[in-house]
C-alpha positions as CSV (number, residue, x, y, z in Angstrom):
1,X,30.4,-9.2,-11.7
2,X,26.8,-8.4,-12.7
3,X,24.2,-6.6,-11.3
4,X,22.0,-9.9,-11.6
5,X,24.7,-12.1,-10.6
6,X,25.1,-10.2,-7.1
7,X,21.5,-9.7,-6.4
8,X,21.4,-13.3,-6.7
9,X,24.8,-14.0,-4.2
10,X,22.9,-10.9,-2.3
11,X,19.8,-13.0,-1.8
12,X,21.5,-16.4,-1.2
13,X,23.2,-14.1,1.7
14,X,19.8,-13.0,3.3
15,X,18.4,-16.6,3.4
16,X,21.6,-18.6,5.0
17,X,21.6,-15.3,7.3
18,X,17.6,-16.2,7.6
19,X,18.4,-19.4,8.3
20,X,21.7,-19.1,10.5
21,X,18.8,-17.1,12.8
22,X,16.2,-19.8,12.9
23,X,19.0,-22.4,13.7
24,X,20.2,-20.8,16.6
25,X,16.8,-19.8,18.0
26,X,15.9,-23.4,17.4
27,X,19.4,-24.7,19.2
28,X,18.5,-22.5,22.3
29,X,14.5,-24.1,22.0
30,X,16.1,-27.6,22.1
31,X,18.5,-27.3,24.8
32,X,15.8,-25.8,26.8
33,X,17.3,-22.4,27.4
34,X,14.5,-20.5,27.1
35,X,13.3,-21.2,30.4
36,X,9.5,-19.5,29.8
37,X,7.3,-21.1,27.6
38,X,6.6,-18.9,24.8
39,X,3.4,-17.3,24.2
40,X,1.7,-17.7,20.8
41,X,2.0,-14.4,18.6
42,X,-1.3,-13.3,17.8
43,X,1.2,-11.1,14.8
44,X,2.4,-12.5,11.9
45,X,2.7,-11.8,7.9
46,X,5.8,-10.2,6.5
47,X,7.0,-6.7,5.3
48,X,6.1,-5.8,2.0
49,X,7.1,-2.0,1.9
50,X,7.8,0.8,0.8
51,X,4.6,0.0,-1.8
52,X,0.8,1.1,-1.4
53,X,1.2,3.0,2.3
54,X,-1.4,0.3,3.5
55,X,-0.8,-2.0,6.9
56,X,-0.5,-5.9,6.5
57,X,-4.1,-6.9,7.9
58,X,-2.4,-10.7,8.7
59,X,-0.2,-8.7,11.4
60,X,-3.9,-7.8,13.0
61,X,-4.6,-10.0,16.3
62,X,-7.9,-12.6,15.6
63,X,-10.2,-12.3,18.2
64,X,-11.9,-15.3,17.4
65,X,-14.8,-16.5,19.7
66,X,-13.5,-20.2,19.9
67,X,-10.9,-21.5,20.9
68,X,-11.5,-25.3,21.0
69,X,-8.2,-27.4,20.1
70,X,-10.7,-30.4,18.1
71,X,-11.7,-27.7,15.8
72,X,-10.6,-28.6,11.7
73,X,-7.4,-27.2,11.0
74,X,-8.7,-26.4,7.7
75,X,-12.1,-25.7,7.8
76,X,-13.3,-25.3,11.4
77,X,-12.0,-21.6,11.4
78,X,-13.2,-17.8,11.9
79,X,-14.5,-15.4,9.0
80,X,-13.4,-11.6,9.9
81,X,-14.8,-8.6,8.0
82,X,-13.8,-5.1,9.2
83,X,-12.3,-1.9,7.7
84,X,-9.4,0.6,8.2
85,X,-8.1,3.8,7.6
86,X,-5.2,5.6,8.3
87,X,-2.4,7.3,6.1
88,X,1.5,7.1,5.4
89,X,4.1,9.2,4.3
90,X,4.6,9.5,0.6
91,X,8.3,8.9,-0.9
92,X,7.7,10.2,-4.2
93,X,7.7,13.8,-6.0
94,X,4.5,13.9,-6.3
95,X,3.9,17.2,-4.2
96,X,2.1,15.4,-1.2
97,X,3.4,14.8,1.9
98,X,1.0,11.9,2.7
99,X,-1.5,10.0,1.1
100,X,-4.8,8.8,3.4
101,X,-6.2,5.4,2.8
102,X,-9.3,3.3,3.8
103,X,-8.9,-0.5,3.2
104,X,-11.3,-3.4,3.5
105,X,-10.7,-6.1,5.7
106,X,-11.7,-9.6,4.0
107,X,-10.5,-12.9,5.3
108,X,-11.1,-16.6,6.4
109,X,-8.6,-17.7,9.6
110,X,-8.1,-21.4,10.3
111,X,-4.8,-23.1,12.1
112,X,-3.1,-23.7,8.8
113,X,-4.7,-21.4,6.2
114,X,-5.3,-17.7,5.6
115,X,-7.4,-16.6,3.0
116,X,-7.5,-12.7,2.5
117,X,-6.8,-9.5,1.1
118,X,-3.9,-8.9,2.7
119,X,-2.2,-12.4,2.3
120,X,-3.0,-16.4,0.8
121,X,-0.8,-18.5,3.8
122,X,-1.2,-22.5,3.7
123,X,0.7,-24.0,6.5
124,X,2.0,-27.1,4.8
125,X,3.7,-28.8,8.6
126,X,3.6,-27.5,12.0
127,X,4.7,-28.4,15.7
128,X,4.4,-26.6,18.7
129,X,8.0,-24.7,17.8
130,X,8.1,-24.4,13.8
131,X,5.8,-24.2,10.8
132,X,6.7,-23.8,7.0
133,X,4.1,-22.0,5.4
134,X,4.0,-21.8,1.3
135,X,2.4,-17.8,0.7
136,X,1.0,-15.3,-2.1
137,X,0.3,-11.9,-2.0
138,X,-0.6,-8.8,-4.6
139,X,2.0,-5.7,-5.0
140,X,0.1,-2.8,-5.6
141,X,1.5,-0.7,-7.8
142,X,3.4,1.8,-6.2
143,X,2.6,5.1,-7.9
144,X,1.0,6.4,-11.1
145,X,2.4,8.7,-13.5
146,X,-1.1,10.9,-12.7
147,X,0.0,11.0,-9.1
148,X,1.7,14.0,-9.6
149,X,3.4,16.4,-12.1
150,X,6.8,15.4,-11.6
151,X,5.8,11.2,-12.0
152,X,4.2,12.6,-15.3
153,X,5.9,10.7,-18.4
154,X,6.5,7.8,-16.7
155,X,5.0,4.6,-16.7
156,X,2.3,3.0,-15.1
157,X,3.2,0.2,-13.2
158,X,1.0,-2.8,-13.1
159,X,-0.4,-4.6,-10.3
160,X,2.2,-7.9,-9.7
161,X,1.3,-11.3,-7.6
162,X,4.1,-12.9,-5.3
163,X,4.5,-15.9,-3.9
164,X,7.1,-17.9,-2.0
165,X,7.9,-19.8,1.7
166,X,7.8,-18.6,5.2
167,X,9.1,-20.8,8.2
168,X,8.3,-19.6,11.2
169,X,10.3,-20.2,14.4
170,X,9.2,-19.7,18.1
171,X,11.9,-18.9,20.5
172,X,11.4,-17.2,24.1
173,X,8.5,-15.0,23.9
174,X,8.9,-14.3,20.6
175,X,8.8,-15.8,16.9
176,X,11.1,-15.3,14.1
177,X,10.1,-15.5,10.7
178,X,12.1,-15.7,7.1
179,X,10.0,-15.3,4.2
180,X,10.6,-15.2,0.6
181,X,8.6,-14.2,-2.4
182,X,9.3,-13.8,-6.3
183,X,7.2,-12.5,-8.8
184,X,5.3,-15.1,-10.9
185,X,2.8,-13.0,-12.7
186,X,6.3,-11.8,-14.6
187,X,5.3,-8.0,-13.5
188,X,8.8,-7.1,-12.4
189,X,10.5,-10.4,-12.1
190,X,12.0,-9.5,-8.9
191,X,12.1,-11.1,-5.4
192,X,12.0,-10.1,-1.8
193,X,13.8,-11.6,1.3
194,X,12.3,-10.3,4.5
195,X,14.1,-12.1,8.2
196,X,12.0,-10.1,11.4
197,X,11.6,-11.1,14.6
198,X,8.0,-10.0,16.2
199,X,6.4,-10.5,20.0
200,X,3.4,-10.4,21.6
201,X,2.5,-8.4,25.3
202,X,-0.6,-8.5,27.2
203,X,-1.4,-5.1,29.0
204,X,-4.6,-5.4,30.5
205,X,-7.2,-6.6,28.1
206,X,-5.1,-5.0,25.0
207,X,-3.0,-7.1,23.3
208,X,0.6,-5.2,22.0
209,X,2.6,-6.9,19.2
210,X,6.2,-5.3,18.2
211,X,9.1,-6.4,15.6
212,X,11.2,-5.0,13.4
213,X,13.5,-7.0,10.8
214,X,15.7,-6.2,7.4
215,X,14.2,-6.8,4.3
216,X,16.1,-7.2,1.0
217,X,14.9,-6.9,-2.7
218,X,16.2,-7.1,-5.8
219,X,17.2,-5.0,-8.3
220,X,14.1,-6.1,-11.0
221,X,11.9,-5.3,-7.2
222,X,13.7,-1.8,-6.8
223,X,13.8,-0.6,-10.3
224,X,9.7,-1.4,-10.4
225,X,9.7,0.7,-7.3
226,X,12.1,3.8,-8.2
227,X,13.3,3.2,-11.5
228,X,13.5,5.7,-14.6
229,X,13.5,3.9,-17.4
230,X,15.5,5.0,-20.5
231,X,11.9,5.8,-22.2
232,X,10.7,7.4,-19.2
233,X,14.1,10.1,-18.9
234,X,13.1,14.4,-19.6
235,X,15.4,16.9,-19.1
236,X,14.8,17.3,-14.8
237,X,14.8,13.5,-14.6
238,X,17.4,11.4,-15.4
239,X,17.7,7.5,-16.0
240,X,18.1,5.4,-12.8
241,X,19.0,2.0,-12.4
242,X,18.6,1.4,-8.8
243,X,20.8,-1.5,-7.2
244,X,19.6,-4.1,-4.5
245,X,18.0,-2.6,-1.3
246,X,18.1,-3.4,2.0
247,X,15.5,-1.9,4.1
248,X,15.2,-2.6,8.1
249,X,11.7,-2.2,9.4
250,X,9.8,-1.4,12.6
251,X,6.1,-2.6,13.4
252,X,3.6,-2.3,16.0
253,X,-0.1,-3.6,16.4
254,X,-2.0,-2.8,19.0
255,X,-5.4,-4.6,19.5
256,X,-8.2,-4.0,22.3
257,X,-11.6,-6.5,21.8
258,X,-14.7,-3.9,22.5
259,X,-17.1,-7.2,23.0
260,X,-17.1,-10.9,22.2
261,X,-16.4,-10.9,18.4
262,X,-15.8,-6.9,18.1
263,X,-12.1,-6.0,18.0
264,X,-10.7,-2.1,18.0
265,X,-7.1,-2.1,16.4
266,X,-4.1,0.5,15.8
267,X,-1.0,-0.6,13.5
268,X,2.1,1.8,12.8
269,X,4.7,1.3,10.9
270,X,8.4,2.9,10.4
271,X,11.0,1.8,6.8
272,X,14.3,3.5,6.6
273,X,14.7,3.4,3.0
274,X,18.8,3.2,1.8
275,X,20.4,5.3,-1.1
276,X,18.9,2.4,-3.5
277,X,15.4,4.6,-2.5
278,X,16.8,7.8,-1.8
279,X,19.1,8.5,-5.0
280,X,16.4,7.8,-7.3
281,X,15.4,11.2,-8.8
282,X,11.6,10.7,-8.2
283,X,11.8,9.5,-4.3
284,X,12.6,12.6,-2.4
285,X,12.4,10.7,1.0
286,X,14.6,8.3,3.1
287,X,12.0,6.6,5.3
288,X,8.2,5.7,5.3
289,X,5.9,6.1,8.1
290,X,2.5,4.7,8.3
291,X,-0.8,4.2,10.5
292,X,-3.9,2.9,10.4
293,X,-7.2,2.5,13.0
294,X,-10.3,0.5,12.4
295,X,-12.7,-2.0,13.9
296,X,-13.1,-5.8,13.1
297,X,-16.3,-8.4,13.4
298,X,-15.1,-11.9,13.8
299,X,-17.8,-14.8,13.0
């Protein structure tokens, strides 16, 4: 059997798993066994680690200044500019334990679209339980062969845009979420299945939102992220074609609004990265870690 053939059955897998998930939570929805109703999740987006150590601004609480039902679903939404900064664990042989970051926070919020740096989301249908949501995103390249002396030689990869479906499934106090995305800017050709489950807590005035979930790529994803190519091989670094990945994922937002339209937020994240990762001679780590603080202006 091939390598492209399993990743293929592989990813068939995730999704009926995905889906096997969502039909169950919905089951329990519709025979009313989740007594409390559930609270909307401010959190949402999906995992697009290990790649640029940056957190997934849509997974960052909105504290919008209206919340009037009549408003346009479309257009009658908030703009949010803000910025962040925080740092993550590198995985690569580059000679740095972590990298530091400061990212720009860009983005329009209505009740079905997302416009933003982070994440393009048009809600196509919605009801008070489920949505299906058709997404895009960038995948920033994941290192550079200047990074570092032992990435030297190797090959700089490009910048690659996804895009895909998410449906999106409340049940209890929580939501889960299966999302899919493939490469169509034929970058890496690979694809990404990501099933999480994420919920929302009020303490006080600060609003907590946890998950975790498993995401699986493929092996075009993984050999764009760890890969050594046959051009790329030198006497301490041998070729590697990595197989399919399957990484579990934690996640936490924390948000606290300072005034009206003025919102203080925390995000940390946690990847255990499998021997897909790990054996690749240039990633010299089995997990990623990340954080970030910042402030953003909603108008």
């Amino acid at each position: 059997m091939s390598f492209k053939y399993t990743s293929k059955v592989l990813a068939f897998g995730a999704i009926i798993l995905g889906a096997s998930i969502c039909t169950f939570a919905i089951l329990l929805t519709l025979a009313g066994l989740a007594s409390a109703a559930p609270a909307k999740l401010e959190a949402g987006g999906i995992a697009q680690q290990p790649n640029l150590p940056v957190p997934d601004v849509s997974q960052i609480p909105n504290n919008q200044g209206s919340s009037d039902e009549n408003r346009d679903p479309w257009l009658g939404g908030d703009f949010e500019l803000g910025i962040l900064g925080g740092g993550a664990t590198s995985i690569y042989r580059d000679g740095k334990n972590a990298r530091a970051f400061v990212l720009p926070v860009i983005s329009y919020d209505a009740e079905r679209l997302h416009i933003g740096l982070d994440e393009l989301r048009v809600t196509a249908w919605k009801n008070d339980k489920f949505s299906i949501s058709a997404i895009g995103s960038l995948r920033t390249k994941p290192f550079e062969a200047g990074d570092g002396p032992y990435l030297a030689g190797m090959k700089d990869r490009d910048t690659a845009f996804e895009a895909g479906l998410s449906f999106t499934a409340m049940t209890g106090p929580g939501e889960i979420q299966v999302s899919s995305l493939f490469d169509v800017s034929s970058v890496h050709h690979g694809q990404q299945v990501d099933v999480s489950y994420q919920q929302s807590t009020e303490i006080g005035a600060v609003n907590v939102a946890w998950g975790g979930g498993l995401t699986w790529q493929s092996e075009d994803l993984t050999d764009y992220m760890v890969g050594v190519r046959r051009n790329e091989v030198r006497s301490d670094r041998k070729f590697y074609a990595p197989d399919t990945a399957f990484i579990p994922h934690l996640d936490v937002v924390v948000s606290y609004p300072l005034y009206e339209r003025v919102t203080l937020v925390g995000n940390a994240g946690v990847q255990y990265l499998p021997a897909a990762y790990h054996d690749s001679p240039i990633v010299d780590k089995d997990y990623l870690v990340s954080f970030a603080l910042g402030a953003l202006y909603s108008f």
